[in-house]
N, C-alpha and C positions, 0 to 999 in steps of 0.2 A: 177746701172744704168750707163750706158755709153753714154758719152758726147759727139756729133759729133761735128768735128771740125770747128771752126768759123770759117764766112768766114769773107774774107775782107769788111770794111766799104765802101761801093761806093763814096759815098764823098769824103774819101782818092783819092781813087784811081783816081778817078775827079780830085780833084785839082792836081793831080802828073804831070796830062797832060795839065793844065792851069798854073800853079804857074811855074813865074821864079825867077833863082837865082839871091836875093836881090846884093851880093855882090862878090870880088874875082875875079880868074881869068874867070870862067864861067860866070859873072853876065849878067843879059839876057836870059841864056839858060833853055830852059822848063828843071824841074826838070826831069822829064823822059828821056830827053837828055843829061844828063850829064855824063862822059866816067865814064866805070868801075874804074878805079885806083880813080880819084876824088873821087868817094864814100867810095872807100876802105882806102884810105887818112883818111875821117873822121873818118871809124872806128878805124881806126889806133889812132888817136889824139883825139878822142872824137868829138860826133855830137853837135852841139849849141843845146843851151837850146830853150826852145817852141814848137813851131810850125814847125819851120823851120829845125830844129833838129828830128823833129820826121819825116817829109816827107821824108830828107835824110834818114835818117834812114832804114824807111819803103821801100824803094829803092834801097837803100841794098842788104836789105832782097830778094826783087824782083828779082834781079838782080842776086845773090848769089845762087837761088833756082833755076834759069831757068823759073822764070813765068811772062816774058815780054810780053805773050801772053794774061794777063789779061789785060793790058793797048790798045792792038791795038783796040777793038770795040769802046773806048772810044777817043781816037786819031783821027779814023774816023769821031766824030758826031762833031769834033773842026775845 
């Protein structure tokens, strides 16, 4: 049996475009806002632990894949 690919948790993807950065030099900026290099930073040094660690993260990922395109329908309903 083969697995179809998961998709992303809408929730995430929600909060990427609500949740701003608690701290740092972005603090403020919707996590979906924040520049390619800042992301790539944490991957470089490692993402914080939790939550806040897993959105960067996940954003990353986003960003890294070219599927910024999954955030704009959600960006519009904000």
């Amino acid at each position: 049996m083969i697995n179809a690919p998961s998709l992303p948790d809408p929730s995430l993807l929600q909060q990427l475009v609500e949740m701003k950065m608690p701290f740092g030099k972005y603090k403020g900026t919707l996590i979906c806002d924040l520049p390619t290099f800042y992301l790539e930073y944490f991957a470089r040094k490692g993402f914080p632990a939790g939550k806040m660690g897993m959105l960067l993260s996940t954003m990353h990922e986003i960003r890294q894949n070219g599927l910024d395109n999954l955030l704009r329908p959600l960006r519009k309903r904000n």
